[in-house]
VOBA-1610 file (N, C-alpha, C; in pm, whole numbers, padded with zeros to 5 digits, always signed):
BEGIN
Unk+01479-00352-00993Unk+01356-00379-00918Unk+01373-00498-00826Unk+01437-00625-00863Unk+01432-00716-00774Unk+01521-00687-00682Unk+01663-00648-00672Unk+01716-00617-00570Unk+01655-00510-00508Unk+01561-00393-00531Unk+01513-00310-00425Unk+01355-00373-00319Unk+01354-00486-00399Unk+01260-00559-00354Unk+01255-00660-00258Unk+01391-00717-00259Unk+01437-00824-00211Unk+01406-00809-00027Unk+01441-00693+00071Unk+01378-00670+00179Unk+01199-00696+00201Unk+01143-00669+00099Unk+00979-00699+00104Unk+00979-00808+00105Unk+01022-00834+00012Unk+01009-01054-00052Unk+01046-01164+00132Unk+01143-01080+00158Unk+01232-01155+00259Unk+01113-01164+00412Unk+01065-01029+00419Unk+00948-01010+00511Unk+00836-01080+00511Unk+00768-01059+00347Unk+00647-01149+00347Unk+00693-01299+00308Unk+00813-01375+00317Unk+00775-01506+00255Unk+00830-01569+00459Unk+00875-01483+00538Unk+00848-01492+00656Unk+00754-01537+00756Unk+00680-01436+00654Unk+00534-01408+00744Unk+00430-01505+00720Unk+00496-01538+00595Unk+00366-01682+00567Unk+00431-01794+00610Unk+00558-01828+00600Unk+00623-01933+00710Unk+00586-01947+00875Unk+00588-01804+00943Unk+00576-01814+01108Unk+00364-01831+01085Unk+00310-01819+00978Unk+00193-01816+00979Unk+00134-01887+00975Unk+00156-02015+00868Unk+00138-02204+00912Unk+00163-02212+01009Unk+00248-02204+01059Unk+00292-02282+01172Unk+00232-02219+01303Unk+00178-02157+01290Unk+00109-02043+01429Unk-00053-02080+01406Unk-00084-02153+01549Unk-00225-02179+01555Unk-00340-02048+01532Unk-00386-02083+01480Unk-00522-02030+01417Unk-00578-01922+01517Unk-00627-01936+01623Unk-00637-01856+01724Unk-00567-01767+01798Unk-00391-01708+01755Unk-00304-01714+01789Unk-00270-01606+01689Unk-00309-01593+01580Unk-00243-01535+01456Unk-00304-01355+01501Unk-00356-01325+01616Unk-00389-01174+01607Unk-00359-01089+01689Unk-00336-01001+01753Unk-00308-00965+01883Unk-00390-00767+01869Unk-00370-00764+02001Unk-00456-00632+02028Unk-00401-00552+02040Unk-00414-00402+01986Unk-00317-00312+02057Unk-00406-00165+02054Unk-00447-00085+02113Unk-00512+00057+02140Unk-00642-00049+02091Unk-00711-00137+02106Unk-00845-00177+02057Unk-00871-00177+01884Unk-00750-00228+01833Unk-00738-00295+01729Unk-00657-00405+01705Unk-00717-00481+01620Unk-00630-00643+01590Unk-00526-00637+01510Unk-00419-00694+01516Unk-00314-00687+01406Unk-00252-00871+01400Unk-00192-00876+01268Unk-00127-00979+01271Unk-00016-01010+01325Unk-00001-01080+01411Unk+00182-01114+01473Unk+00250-01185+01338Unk+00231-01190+01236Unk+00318-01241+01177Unk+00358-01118+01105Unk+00316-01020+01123Unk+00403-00864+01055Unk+00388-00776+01208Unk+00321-00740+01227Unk+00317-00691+01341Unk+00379-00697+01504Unk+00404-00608+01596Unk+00397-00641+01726Unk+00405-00485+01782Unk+00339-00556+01966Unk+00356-00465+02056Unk+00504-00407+02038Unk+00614-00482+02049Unk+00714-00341+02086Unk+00755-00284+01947Unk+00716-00307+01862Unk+00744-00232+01729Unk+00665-00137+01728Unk+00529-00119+01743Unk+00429-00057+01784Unk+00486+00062+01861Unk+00519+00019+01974Unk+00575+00120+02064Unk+00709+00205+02034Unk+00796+00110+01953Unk+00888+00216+01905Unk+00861+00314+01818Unk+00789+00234+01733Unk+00718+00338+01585Unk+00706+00525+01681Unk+00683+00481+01838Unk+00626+00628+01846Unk+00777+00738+01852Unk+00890+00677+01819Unk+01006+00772+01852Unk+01016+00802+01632Unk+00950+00736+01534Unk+00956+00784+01448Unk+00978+00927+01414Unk+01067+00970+01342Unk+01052+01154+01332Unk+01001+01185+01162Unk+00918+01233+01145Unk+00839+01289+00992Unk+00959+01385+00958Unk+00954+01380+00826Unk+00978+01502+00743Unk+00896+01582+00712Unk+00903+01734+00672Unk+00831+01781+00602Unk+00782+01743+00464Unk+00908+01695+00371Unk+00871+01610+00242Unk+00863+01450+00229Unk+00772+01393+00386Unk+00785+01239+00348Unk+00661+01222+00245Unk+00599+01120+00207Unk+00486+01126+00123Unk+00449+00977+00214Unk+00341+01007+00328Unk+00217+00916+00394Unk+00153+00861+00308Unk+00105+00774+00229Unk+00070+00662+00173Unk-00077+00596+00247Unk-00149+00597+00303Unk-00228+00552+00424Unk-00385+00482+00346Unk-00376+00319+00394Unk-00526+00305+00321Unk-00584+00137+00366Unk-00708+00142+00377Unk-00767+00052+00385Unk-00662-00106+00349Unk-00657-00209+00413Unk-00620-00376+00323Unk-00710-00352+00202Unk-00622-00416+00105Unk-00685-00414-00039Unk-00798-00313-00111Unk-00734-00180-00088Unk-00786-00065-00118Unk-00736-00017-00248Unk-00652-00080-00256Unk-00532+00008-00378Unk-00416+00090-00340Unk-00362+00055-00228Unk-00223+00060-00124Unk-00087+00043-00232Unk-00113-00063-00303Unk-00003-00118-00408Unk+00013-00011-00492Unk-00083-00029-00522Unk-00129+00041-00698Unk-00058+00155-00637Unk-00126+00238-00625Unk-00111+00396-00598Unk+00100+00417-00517Unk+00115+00291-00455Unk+00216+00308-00402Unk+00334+00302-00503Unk+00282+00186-00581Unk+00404+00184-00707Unk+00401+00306-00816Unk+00284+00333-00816Unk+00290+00482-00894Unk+00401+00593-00794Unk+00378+00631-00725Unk+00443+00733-00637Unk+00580+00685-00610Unk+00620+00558-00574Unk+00733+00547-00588Unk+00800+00547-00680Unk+00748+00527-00813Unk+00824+00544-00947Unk+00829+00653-00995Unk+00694+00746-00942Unk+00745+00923-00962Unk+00815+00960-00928Unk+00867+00951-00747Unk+00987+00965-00687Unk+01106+00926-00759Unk+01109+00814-00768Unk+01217+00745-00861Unk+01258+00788-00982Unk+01192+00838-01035Unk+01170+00933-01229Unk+01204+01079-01171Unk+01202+01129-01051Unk+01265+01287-01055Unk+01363+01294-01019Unk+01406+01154-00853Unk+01549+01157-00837Unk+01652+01110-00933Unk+01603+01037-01031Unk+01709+01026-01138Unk+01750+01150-01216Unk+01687+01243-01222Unk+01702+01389-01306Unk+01765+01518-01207Unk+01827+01446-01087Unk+01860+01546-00974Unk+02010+01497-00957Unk+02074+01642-00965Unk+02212+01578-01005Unk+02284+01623-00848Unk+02172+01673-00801Unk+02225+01734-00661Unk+02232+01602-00538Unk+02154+01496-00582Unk+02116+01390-00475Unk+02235+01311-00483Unk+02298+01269-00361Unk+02403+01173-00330Unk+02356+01052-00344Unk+02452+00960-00385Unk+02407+00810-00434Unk+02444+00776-00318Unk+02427+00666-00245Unk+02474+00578-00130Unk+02515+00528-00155Unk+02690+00498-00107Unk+02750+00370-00153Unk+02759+00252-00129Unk+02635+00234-00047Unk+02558+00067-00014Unk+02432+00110+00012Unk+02313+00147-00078Unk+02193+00142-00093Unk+02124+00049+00000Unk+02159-00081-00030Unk+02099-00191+00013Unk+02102-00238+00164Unk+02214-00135+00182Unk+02169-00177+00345Unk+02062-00039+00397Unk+01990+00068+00325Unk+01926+00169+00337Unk+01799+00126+00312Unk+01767+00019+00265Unk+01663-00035+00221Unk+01532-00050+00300Unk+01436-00029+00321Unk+01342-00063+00431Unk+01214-00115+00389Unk+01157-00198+00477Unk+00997-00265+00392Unk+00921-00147+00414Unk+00809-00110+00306Unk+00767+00060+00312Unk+00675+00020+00410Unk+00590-00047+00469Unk+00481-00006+00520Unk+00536+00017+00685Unk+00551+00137+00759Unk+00541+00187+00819Unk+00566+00120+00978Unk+00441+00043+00972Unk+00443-00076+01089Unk+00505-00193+01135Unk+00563-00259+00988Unk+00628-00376+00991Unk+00785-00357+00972Unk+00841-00420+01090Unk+00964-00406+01073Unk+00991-00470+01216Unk+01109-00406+01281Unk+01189-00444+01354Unk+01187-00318+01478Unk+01228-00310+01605Unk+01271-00200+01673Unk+01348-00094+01597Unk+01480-00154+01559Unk+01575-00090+01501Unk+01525+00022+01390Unk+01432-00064+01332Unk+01401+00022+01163Unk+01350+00154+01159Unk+01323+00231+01301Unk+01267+00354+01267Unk+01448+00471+01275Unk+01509+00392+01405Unk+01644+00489+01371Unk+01698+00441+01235Unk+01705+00340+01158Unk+01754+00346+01005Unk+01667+00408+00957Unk+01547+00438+00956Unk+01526+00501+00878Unk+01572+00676+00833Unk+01631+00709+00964Unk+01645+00843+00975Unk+01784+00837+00835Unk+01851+00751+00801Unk+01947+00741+00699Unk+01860+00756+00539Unk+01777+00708+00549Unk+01690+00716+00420Unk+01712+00815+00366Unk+01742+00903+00190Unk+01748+00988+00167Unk+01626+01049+00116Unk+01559+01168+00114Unk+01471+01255+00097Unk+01437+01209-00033Unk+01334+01203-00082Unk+01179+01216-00025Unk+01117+01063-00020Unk+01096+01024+00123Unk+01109+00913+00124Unk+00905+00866+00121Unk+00877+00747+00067Unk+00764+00704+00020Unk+00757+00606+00138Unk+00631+00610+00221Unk+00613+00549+00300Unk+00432+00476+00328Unk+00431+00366+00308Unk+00285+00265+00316Unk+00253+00257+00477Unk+00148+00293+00459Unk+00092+00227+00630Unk-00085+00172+00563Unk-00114+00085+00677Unk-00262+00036+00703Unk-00311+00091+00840Unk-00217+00172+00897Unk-00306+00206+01039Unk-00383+00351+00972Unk-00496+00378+01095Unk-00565+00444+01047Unk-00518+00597+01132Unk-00534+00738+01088Unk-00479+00816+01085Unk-00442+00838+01239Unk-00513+00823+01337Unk-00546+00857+01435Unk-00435+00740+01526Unk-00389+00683+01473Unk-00278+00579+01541Unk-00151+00616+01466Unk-00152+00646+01341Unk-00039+00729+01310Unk+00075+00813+01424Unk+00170+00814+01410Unk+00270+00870+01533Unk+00265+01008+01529Unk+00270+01079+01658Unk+00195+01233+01614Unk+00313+01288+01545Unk+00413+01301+01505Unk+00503+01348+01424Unk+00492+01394+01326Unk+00397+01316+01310Unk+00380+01295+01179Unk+00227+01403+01169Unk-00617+00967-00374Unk-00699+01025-00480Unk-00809+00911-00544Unk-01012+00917-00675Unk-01055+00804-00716Unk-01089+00778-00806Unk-01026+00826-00879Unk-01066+00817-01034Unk-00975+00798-01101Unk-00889+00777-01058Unk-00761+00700-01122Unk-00790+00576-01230Unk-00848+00491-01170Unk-00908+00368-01213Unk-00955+00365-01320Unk-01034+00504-01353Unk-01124+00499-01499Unk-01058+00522-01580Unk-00940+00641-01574Unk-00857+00700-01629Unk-00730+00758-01600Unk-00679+00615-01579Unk-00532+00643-01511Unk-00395+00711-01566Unk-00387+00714-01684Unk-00359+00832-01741Unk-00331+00931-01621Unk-00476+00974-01587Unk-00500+01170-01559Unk-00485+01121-01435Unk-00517+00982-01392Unk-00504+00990-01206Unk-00326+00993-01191Unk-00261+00903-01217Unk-00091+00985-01228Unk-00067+01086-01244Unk-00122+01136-01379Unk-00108+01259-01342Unk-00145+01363-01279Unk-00266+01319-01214Unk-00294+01419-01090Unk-00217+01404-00967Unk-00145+01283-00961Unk-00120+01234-00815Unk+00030+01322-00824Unk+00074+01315-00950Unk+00200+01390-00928Unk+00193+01564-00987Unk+00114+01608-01015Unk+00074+01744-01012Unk+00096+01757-00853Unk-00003+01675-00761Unk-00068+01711-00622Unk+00106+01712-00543Unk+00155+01637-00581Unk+00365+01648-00535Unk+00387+01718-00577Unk+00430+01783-00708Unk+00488+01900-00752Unk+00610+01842-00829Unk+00513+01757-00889Unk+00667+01663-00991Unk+00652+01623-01127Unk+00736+01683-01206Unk+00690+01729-01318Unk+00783+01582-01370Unk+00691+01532-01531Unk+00727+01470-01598Unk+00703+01489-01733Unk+00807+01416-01825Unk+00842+01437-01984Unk+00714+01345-01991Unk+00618+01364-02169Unk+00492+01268-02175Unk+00586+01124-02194Unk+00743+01112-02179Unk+00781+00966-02250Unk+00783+00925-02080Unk+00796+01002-01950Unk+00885+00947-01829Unk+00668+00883-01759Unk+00636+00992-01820Unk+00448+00952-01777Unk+00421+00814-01859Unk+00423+00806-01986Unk+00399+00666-02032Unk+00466+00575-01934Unk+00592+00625-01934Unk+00669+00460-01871Unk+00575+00412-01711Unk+00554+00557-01664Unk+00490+00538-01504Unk+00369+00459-01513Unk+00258+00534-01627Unk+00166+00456-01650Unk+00140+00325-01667Unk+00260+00292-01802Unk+00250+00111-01803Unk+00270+00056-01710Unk+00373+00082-01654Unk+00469+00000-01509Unk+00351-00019-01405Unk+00285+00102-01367Unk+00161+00062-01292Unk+00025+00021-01313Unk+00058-00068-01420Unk-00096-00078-01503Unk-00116-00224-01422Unk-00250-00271-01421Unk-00296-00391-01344Unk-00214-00504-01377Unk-00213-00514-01517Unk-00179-00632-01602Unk+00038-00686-01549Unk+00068-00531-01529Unk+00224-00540-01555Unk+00215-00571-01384Unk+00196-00463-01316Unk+00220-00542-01149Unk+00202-00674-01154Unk+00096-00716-01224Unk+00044-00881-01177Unk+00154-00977-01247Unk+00214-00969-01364Unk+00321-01000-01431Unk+00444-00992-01384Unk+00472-00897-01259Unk+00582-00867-01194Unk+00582-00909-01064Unk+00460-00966-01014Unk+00442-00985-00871Unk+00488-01049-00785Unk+00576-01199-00857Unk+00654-01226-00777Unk+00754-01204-00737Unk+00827-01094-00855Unk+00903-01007-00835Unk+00962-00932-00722Unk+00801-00848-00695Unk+00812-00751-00652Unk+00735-00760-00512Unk+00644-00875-00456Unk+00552-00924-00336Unk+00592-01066-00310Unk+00689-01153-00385Unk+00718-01245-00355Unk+00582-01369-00321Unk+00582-01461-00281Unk+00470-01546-00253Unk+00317-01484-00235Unk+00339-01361-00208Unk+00234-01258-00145Unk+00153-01236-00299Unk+00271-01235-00366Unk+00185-01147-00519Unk+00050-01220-00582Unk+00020-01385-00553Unk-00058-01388-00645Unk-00207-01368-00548Unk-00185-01358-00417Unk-00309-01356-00341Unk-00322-01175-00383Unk-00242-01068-00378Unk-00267-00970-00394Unk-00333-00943-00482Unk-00242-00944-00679Unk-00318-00903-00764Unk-00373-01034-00836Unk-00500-01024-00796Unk-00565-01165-00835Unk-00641-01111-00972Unk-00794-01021-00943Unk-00825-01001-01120Unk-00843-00873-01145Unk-00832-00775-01070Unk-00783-00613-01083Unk-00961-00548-01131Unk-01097-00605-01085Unk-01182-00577-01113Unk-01273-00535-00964Unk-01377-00502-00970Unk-01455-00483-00814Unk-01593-00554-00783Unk-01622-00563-00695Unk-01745-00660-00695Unk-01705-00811-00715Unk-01598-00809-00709Unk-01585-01039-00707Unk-01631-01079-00597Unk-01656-01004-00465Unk-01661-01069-00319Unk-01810-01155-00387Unk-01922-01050-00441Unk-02073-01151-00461Unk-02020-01318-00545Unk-01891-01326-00568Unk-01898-01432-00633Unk-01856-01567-00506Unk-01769-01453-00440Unk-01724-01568-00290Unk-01878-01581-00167Unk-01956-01502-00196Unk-02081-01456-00128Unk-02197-01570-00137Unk-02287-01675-00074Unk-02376-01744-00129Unk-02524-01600-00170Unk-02601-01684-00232Unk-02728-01631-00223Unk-02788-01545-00123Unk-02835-01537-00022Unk-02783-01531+00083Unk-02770-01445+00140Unk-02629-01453+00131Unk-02557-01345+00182Unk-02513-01221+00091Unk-02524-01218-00036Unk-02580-01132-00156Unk-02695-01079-00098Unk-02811-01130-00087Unk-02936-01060-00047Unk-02872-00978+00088Unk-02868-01059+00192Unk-02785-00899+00321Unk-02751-00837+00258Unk-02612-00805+00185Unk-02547-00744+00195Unk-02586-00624+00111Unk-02715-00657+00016Unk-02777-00564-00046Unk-02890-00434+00027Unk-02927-00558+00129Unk-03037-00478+00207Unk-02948-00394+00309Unk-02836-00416+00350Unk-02757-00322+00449Unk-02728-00213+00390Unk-02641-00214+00280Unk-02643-00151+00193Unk-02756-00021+00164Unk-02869-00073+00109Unk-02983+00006+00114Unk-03014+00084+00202Unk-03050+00040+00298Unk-03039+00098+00471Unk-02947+00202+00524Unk-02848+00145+00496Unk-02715+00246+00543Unk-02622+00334+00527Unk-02632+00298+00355Unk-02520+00406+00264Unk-02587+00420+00149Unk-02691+00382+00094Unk-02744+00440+00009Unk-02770+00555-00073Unk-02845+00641+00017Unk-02887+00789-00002Unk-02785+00855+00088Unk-02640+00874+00080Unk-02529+00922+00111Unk-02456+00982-00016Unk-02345+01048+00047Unk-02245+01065-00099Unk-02171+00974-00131Unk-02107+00906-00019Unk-02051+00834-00057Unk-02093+00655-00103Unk-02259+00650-00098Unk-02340+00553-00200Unk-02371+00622-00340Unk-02375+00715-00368Unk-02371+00750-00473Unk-02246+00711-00549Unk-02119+00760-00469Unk-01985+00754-00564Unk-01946+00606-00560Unk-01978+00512-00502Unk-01943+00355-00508Unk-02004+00303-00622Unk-02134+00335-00629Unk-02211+00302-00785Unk-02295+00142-00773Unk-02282+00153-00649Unk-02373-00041-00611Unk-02463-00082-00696Unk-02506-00023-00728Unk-02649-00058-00831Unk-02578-00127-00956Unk-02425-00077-01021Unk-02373-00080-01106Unk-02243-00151-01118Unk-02206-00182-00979Unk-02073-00284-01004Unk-02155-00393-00873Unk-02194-00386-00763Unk-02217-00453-00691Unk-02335-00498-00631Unk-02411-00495-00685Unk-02556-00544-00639Unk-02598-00694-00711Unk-02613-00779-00639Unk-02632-00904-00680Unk-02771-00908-00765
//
């Protein structure tokens, strides 16, 4: 794990270095009428991303900042990881490590979309852009009962596991073990990431206040929807 990690670690303890040091006003830039960070981001990476070529078997990853991007990502990559070990047909690389790439999609270098074409099948890939900026080439109940959400996520692949190769996936991606592994595996990044693995803390960063807005918008706007029903505000987030 730490050596397949070591490309992430190297990126984000980067990004928080060029990020002190980069004035405050300075830290965002624009691109199709969205903001991104220059300290992972840029225009000509942006622009190369568009010579990216998809597979039919890549697995798109795609989600909100602090949505559960991690979570769900370390599950899927360790499914991947738990079938290519049982495939006697897959060639090992005899320098992995220079095959290595930071998963999320956007961040990288010019170069990193032709390495990626070296990557071997079925490659797991993170993005934060939203679908529609995606290069044209190209689950929620997990949480309660993650158990059945792994195992739905890898039913929905077509990747079968022993109940001993599902335990191991399960623990490995459980809140408690990422957060235990985080510097590991996010480097400086890890403890802002998995901080307390619960929902509704923002009312605690929120004054009075701004609890009351955010209740009445709420009310107003997504309430009597489906998707105010399935958030459950009344029940994790209402001040």
């Amino acid at each position: 794990m730490e050596k397949s990690r070591k490309k992430f670690i190297d990126v984000i303890d980067k990004a928080i270095v060029v990020g002190n040091a980069t004035d405050r006003d300075e830290l965002l830039f624009s691109y199709k009428g969205v903001l991104y960070p220059v300290t992972l981001c840029s225009l000509e990476v942006f622009r190369a991303m568009e010579s990216f070529e998809a597979r039919s078997d890549d697995v798109i990853l795609a989600g909100y900042p602090k949505s559960g991007t991690n979570w769900v990502g370390q599950i899927l990559s360790d499914l991947v990881a738990t079938v290519e070990k049982k495939r006697p047909d897959v060639e090992k690389s005899v320098n992995d490590e220079e095959l290595e790439e930071f998963p999320y999609l956007e961040i990288g270098d010019t170069e990193k979309y032709e390495r990626m074409k070296k990557l071997p099948s079925r490659r797991v890939i993170f993005t934060h852009l939203s679908p529609e900026k995606l290069p044209k080439s190209i689950f929620k109940n997990k949480a309660k009962n993650q158990t059945l959400g792994v195992k739905n996520i890898a039913s929905f692949f077509g990747i079968s596991l022993t109940g001993e190769e599902l335990r191991s996936v399960v623990e490995r991606s459980s809140f408690q073990s990422m957060k235990e592994n985080s510097l590991k595996t996010h480097g400086a990044l890890g403890s802002m990431l998995f901080r307390k693995g619960g929902v509704s803390d923002w009312k605690n960063l929120f004054n009075e206040e701004q609890n009351e807005k955010m209740d009445k918008v709420f009310e107003k706007r997504i309430a009597r929807t489906k998707l105010g029903t399935k958030l459950k505000y009344d029940v994790y987030c209402k001040a």
